[in-house]
VOGU-3710 file (C-alpha; in Angstrom, 3 decimals, decimal comma):
1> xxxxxxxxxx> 113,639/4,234/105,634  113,188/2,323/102,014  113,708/3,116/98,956  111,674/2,089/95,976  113,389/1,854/93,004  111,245/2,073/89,307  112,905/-0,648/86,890  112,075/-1,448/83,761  112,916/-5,475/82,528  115,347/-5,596/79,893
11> xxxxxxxxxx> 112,513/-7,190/77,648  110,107/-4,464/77,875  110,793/-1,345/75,470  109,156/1,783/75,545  108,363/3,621/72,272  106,877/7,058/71,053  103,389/5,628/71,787  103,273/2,787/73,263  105,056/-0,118/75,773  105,797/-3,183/74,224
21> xxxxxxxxxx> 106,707/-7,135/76,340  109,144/-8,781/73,591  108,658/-11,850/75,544  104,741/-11,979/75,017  104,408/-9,919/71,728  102,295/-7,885/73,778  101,905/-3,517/73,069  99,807/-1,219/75,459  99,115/2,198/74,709  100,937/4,967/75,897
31> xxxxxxxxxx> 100,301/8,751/76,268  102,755/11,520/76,004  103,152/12,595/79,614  103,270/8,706/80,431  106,167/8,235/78,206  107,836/11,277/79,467  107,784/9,411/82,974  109,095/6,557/81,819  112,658/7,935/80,055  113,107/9,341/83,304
41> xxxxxxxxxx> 113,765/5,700/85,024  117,380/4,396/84,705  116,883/1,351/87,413  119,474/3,434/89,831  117,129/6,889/90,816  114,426/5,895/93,342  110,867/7,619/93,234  111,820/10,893/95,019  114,233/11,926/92,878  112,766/10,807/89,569
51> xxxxxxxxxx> 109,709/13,431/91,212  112,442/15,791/91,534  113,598/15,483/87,872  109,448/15,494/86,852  109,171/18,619/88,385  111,303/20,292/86,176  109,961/18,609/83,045  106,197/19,690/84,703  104,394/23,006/85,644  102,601/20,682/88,645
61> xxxxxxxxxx> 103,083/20,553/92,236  105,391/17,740/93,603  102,207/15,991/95,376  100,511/15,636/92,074  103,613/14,129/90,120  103,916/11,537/92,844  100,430/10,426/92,826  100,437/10,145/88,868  103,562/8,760/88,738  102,891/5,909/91,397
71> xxxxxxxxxx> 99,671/5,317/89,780  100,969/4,663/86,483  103,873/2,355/87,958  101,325/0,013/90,178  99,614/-0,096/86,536  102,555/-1,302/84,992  103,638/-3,261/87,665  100,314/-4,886/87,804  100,675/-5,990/84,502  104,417/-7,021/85,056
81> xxxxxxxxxx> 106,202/-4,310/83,117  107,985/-2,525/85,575  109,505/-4,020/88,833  110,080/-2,165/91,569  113,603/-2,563/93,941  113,346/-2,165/98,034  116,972/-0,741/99,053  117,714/0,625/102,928  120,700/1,716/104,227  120,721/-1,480/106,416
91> xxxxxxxxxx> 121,002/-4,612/104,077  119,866/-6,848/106,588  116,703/-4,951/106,515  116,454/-4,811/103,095  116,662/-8,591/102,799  113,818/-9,051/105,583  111,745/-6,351/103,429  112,034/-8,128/100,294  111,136/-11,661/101,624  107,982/-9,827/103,660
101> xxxxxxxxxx> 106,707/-7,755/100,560  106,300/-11,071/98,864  103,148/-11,880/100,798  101,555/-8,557/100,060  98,371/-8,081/97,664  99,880/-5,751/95,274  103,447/-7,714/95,257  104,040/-8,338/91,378  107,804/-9,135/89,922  108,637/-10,179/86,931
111> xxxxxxxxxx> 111,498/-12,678/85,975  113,044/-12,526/82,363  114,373/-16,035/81,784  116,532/-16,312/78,648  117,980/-20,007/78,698  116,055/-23,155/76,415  118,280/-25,607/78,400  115,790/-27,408/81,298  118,398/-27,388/84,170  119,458/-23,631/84,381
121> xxxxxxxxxx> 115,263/-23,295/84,155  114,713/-25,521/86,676  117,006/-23,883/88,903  116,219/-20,356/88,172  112,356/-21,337/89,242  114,267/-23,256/92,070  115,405/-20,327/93,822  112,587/-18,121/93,213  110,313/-20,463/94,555  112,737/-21,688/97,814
131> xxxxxxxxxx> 112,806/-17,641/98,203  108,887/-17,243/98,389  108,206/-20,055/101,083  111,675/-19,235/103,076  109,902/-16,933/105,257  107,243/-19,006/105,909  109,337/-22,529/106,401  111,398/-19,782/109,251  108,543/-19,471/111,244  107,319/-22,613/111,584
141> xxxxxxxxxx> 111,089/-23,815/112,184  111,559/-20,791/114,811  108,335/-21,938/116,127  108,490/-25,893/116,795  112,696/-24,846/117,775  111,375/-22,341/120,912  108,759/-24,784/121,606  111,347/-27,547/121,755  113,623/-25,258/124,108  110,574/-23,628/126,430
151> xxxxxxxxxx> 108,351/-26,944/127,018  112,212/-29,214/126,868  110,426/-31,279/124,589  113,103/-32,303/122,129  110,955/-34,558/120,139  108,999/-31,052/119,120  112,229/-30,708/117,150  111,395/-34,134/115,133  108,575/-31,784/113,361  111,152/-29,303/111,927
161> xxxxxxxxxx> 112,978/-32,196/109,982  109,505/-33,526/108,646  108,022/-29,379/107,621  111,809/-29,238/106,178  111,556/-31,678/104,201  108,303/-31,546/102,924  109,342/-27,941/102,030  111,526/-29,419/99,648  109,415/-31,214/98,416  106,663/-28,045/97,428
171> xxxxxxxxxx> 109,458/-26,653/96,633  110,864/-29,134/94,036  107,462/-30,066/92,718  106,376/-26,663/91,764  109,588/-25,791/89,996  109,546/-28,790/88,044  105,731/-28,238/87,110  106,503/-24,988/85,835  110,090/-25,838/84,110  108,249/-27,887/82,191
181> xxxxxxxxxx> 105,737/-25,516/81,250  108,516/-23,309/80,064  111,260/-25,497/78,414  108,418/-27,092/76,290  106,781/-24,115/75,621  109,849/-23,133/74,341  110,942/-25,923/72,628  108,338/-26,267/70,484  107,948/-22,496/69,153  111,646/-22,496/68,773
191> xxxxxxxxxx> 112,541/-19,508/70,673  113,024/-18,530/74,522  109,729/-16,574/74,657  107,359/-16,062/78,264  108,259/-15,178/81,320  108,283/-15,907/85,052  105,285/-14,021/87,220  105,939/-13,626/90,942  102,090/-12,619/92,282  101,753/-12,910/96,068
201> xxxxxxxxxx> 100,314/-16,333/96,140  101,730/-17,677/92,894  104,987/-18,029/90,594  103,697/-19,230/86,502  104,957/-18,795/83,335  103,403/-16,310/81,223  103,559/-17,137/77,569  102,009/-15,281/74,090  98,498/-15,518/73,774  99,394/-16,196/70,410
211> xxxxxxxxxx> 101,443/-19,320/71,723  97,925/-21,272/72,325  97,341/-22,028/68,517  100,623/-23,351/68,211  100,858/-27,066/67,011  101,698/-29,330/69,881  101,434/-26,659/72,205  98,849/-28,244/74,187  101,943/-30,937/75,293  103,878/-28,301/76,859
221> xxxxxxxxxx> 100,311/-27,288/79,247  99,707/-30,936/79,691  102,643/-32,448/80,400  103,235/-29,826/83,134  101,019/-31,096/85,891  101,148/-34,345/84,480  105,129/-35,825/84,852  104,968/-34,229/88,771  101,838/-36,063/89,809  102,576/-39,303/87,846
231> xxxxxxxxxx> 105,943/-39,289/89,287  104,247/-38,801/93,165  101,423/-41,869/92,262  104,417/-43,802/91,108  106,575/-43,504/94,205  103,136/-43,723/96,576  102,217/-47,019/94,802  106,056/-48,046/94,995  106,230/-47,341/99,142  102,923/-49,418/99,694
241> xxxxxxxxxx> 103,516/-52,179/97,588  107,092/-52,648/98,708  107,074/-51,616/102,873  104,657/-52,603/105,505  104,617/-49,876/107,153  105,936/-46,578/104,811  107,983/-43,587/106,074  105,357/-40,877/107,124  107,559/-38,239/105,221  107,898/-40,526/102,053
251> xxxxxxxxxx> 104,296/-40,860/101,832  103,086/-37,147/102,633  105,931/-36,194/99,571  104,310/-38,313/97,199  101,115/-37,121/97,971  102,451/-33,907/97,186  104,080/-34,390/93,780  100,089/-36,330/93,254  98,344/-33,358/93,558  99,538/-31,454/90,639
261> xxxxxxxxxx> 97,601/-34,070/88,679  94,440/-31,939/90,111  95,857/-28,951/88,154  94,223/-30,985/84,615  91,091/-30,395/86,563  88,868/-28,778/83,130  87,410/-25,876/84,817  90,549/-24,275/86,313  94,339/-23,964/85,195  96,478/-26,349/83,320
271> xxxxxxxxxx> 93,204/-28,213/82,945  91,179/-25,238/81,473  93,988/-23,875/79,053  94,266/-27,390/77,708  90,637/-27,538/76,579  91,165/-24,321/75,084  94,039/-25,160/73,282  92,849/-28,539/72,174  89,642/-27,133/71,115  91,379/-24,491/68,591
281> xxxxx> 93,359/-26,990/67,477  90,211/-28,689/66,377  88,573/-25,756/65,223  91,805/-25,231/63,022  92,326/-28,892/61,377
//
């Protein structure tokens, strides 16, 4: 059996009448009964017994108070104020849950990132991003392995170095793209604002909408995309020039750092927040 566990990031603050992100400047509304809810969450109760302590604060029936209460969480969740913890009595389980709830629909985490330096960024997006395609890179490893074994076909296991590796390499590109995204960001406004947003099929940084207007703001969205890919055309360019024939794995990795130049694309993304930003800046001189 799990247990879901209500917290509240250390960033987000709940007041008399509303809930207010630090990190994105950011207040939403709040009603009485919804901020009676939330004083009840500490991080440690899990939902049954925060309905247990609502039913003395409510004259409602249990079923009720459950349904409200998990309806305002996913709300909050959704918009990446509250996270919620999966605990079992068997950690191994727990471990397998949290890795498998990633690929859900309604899977929504925030991470509160307080370092300016670019290494401790990098890594921080590192793990978080090695953690979302782990289960996945398993699989396929567990796969082409049993394959290898059941067929006796050890060249099967040839394919497990070349998906390991090119997991790496996703891996390595994406965490860069965004560390980018969020030590610039933050170098330029001066202060360690944003966060990290782990959706089921994506980890960004979520800055201030306020951030956009920023001078030189536009750098941190374009440079981004931009030092990835022009660091994969470099090394592609490099392998043909220099090698008749180029390491299959070499090339496919360079391809992959490439395509985050597609992310400047003008009608999606990087691409389409850059217009936006370089057309207020325009609007502004």
């Amino acid at each position: 059996m799990f247990n879901y566990i209500p917290v509240i990031p250390h960033s987000v603050e709940v007041h008399t009448d509303c809930i207010e992100d630090k990190q994105t400047t950011q207040s939403f509304p709040l009603n009485a009964t919804a901020r009676t809810m939330l004083t009840v969450i500490d991080g440690k109760k899990n939902i049954a017994m925060i309905i247990e302590a609502l039913n003395d604060i409510f004259p409602v029936s249990k079923e009720q108070l459950q349904t409200d209460f998990i309806q305002l969480c996913r709300s909050l969740n959704e918009k990446h104020l509250l996270n919620f913890r999966v605990t079992s009595s068997n950690k191994v389980i727990s471990v397998l849950r949290y890795y498998a709830q990633q690929y859900h629909p309604r899977f929504h985490e925030r991470t509160d990132i307080s370092e300016k330096n670019f290494l401790p960024i990098f890594m921080h997006l590192f793990v978080l991003l090695f953690k979302k395609l782990s289960l996945f890179w398993c699989f396929i490893t567990l796969m082409f392995a049993g394959a290898a074994v059941i067929f006796q076909t050890p060249q099967l296991l040839l394919y497990v170095y070349y998906f390991s590796v090119l997991h790496i390499v996703v891996v390595v590109s994406f965490a860069l793209h965004e560390a980018l995204h969020t030590y610039l960001g933050r170098k330029i406004a001066g202060t360690p604002f944003g966060f990290i947003a782990n959706d089921w099929l994506s980890i960004k940084f979520v800055r201030p909408a306020s951030s956009q207007k920023m001078p030189r703001m536009w750098l941190a969205t374009l440079l981004g995309p931009l030092i990835p890919g022009t660091i994969g055309l470099i090394g592609l360019i490099t392998l043909v020039s220099t090698t008749s024939t180029p390491p299959i794995v070499g090339v496919f990795s360079c391809i992959l750092f490439s395509l985050h130049l597609l992310y400047l694309n003008p009608f999606f993304g990087d691409g389409r927040t850059l217009v936006q930003q370089l057309l207020l800046r325009r609007l502004s001189l």
